[in-house]
VOBATOR-866143 format. One record per atom (N, C-alpha, C, CB): residue number from 1; y, x, z; atom name. Coordinates in Angstrom, 2 decimals, padded with zeros to 5 digits. Each point is the difference from the previous one (the first is absolute). Glycine has a CB too. Layout:
BEGIN
   n      yy      xx      zz atom
 NUM       Y       X       Z   CA
...
This chain:
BEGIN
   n      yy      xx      zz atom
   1  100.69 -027.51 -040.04    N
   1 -000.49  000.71 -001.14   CA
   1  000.77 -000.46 -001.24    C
   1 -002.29  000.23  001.08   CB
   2  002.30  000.66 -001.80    N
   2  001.04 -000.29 -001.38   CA
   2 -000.54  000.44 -000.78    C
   2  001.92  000.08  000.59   CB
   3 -001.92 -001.07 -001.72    N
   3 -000.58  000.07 -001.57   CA
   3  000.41  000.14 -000.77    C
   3 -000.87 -000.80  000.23   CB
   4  000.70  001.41 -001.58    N
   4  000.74 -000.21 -001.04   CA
   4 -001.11 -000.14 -001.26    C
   4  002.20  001.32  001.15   CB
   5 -001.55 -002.35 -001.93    N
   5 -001.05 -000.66 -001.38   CA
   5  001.02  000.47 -000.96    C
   5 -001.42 -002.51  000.80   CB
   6  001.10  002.36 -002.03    N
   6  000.30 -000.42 -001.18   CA
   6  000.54 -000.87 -000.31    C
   6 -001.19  000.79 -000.20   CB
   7  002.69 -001.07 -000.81    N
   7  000.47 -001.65  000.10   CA
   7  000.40  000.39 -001.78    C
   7  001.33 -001.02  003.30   CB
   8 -001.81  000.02 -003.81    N
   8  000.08  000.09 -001.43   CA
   8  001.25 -001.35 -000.15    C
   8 -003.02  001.10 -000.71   CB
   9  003.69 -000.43  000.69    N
   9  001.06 -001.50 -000.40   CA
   9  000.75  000.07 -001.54    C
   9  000.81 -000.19  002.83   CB
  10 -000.69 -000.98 -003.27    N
  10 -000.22 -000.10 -001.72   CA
  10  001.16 -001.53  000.15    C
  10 -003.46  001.15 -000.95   CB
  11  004.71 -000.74 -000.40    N
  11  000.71 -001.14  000.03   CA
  11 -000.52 -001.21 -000.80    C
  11  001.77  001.54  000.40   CB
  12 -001.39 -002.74  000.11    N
  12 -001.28 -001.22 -001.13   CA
  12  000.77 -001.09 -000.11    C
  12 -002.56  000.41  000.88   CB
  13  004.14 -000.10 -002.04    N
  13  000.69 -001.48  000.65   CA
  13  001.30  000.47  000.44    C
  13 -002.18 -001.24  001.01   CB
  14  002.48  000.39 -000.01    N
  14  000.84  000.01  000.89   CA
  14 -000.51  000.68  001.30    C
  14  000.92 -001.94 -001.17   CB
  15 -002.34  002.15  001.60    N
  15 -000.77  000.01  000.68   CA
  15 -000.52  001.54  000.10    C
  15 -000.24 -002.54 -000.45   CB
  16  000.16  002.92  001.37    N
  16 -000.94  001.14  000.66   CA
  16 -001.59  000.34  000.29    C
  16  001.97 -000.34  000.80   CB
  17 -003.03  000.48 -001.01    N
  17 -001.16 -000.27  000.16   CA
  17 -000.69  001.39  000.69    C
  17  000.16 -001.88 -002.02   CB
  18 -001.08  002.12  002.80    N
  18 -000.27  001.18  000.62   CA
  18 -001.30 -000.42  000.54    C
  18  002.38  000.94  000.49   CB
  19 -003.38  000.30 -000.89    N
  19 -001.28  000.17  000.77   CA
  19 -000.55  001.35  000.48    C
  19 -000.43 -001.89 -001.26   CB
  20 -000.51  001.59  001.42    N
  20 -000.33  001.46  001.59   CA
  20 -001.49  000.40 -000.84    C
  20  001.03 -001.34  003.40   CB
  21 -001.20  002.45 -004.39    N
  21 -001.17  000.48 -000.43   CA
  21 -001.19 -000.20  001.16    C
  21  001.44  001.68 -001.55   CB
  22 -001.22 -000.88  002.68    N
  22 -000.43  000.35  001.04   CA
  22 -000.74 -001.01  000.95    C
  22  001.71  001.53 -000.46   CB
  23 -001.46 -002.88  000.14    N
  23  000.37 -001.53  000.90   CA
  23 -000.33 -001.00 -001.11    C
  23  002.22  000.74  001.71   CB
  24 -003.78 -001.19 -001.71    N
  24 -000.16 -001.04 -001.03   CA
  24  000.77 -001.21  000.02    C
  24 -002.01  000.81 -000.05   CB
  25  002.50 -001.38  000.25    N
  25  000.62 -001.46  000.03   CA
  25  001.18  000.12  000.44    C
  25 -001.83 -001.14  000.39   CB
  26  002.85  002.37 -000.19    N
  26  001.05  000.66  000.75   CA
  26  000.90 -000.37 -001.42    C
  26 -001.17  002.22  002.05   CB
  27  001.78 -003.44 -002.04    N
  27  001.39  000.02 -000.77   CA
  27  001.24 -000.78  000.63    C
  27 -001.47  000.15 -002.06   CB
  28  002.32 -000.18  001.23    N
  28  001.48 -000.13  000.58   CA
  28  000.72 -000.81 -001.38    C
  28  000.12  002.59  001.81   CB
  29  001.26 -002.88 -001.44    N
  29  001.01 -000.27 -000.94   CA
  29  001.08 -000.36  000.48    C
  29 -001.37 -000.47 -001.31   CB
  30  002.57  000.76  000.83    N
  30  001.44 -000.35  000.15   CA
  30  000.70  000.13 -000.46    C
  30 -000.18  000.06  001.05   CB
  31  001.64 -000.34 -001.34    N
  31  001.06 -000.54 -000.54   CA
  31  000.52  001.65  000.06    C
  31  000.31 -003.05  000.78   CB
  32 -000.61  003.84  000.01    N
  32  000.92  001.15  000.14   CA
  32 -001.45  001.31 -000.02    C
  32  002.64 -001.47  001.80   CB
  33 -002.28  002.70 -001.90    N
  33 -000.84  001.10  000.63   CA
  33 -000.60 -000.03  001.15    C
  33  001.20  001.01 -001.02   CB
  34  000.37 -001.08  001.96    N
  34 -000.92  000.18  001.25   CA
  34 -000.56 -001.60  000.54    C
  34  001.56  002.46  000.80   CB
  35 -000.93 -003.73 -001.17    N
  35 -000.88 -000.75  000.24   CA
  35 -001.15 -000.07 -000.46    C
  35  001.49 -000.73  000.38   CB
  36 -001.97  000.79 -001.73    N
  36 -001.50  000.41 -000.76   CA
  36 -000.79  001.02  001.39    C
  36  001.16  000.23 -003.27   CB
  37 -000.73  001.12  003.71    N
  37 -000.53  000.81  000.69   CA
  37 -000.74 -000.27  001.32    C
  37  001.57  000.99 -001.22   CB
  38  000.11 -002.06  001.90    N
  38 -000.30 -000.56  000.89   CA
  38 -001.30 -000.81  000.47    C
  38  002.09  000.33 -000.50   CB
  39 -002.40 -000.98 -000.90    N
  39 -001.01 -001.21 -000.14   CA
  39 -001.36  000.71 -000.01    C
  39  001.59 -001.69 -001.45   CB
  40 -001.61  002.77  000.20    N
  40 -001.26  000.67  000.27   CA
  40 -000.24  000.52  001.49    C
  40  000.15  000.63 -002.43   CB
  41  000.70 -000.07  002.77    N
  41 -000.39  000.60  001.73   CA
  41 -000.59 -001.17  001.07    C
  41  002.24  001.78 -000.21   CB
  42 -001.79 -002.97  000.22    N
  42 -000.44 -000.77  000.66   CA
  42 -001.33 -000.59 -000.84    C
  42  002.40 -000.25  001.21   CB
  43 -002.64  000.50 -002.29    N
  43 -001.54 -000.54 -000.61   CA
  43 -000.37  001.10  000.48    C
  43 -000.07 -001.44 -002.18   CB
  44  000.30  002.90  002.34    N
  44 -001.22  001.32  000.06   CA
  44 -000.32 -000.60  001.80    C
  44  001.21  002.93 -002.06   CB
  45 -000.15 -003.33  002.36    N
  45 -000.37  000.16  001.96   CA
  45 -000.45 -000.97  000.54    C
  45  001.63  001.18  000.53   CB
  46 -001.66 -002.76 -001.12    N
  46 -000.73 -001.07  000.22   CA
  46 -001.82  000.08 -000.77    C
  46  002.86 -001.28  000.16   CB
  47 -002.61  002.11 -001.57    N
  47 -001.43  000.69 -000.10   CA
  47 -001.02  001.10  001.00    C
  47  001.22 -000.39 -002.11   CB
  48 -000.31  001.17  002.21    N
  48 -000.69  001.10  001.38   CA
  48 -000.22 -001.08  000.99    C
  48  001.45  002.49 -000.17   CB
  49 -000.13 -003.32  000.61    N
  49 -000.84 -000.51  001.16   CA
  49 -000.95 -000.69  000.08    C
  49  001.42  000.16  000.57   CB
  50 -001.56 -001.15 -001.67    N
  50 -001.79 -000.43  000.05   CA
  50 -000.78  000.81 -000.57    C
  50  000.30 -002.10 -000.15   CB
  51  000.03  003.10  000.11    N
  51 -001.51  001.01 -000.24   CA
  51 -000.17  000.98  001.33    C
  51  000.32  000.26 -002.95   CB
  52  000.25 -000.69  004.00    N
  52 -000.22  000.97  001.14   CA
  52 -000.91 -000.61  000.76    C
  52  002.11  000.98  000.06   CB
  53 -002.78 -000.13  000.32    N
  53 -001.76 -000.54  000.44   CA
  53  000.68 -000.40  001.74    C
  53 -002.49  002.26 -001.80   CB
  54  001.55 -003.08  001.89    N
  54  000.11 -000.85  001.16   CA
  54 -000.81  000.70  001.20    C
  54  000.24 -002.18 -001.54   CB
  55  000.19  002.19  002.35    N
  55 -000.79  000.45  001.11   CA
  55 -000.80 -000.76  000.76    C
  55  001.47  001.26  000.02   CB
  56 -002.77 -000.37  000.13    N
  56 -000.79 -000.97  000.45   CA
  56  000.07 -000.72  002.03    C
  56 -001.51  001.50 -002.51   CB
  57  001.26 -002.22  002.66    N
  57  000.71 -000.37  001.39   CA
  57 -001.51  000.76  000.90    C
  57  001.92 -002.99 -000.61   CB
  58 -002.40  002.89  000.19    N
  58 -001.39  000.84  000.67   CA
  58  000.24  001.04  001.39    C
  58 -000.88  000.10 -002.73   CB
Protein backbone atom coordinates (compact mmCIF):
# COMPACT_ATOMS: atom_id res chain seq x y z
CA UNK A 1 0.00 0.00 0.00
CA UNK A 2 1.28 3.50 -0.82
CA UNK A 3 0.83 6.77 0.83
CA UNK A 4 1.22 10.05 0.27
CA UNK A 5 1.41 13.05 3.15
CA UNK A 6 2.25 16.47 3.07
CA UNK A 7 6.01 17.57 3.58
CA UNK A 8 6.41 21.18 4.53
CA UNK A 9 10.09 21.77 4.18
CA UNK A 10 11.43 25.34 5.19
CA UNK A 11 15.27 26.52 4.89
CA UNK A 12 16.72 27.34 8.68
CA UNK A 13 20.49 27.97 8.36
CA UNK A 14 22.50 25.87 6.61
CA UNK A 15 19.89 23.33 7.41
CA UNK A 16 16.64 21.89 5.99
CA UNK A 17 13.71 21.31 8.37
CA UNK A 18 10.40 19.41 7.28
CA UNK A 19 7.10 18.29 8.85
CA UNK A 20 4.03 16.22 7.92
CA UNK A 21 0.62 18.41 8.75
CA UNK A 22 -1.09 15.10 8.49
CA UNK A 23 1.45 13.11 11.14
CA UNK A 24 1.69 14.72 14.65
CA UNK A 25 5.27 14.26 15.68
CA UNK A 26 6.25 13.44 11.82
CA UNK A 27 9.47 15.69 11.33
CA UNK A 28 12.72 15.54 9.54
CA UNK A 29 15.95 17.60 8.73
CA UNK A 30 18.95 17.76 6.50
CA UNK A 31 21.80 19.27 5.02
CA UNK A 32 20.17 18.84 1.51
CA UNK A 33 16.27 18.60 0.11
CA UNK A 34 16.20 15.31 -0.50
CA UNK A 35 18.08 14.38 2.59
CA UNK A 36 15.55 16.67 4.81
CA UNK A 37 12.70 14.49 2.74
CA UNK A 38 14.43 11.46 3.23
CA UNK A 39 14.35 11.93 7.08
CA UNK A 40 10.75 12.95 7.25
CA UNK A 41 9.72 9.67 5.33
CA UNK A 42 11.41 7.51 7.71
CA UNK A 43 9.76 9.60 10.84
CA UNK A 44 6.12 9.25 8.85
CA UNK A 45 6.91 5.17 8.57
CA UNK A 46 8.49 4.44 11.97
CA UNK A 47 5.23 6.60 13.20
CA UNK A 48 2.59 4.43 11.20
CA UNK A 49 4.40 1.61 12.37
CA UNK A 50 3.74 2.03 15.99
CA UNK A 51 0.39 3.02 15.41
CA UNK A 52 -0.55 -0.25 13.65
CA UNK A 53 -2.81 -2.17 15.87
CA UNK A 54 -1.55 -5.39 17.00
CA UNK A 55 -3.24 -8.45 16.47
CA UNK A 56 -4.79 -10.18 18.81
CA UNK A 57 -3.21 -13.87 19.20
CA UNK A 58 -6.73 -15.15 20.22
Amino acid sequence: MRNEFTAVIERDGDWFVAWCPEIRGANGQGRTVEECRESLGAAIQLILEDRRPVPNPC
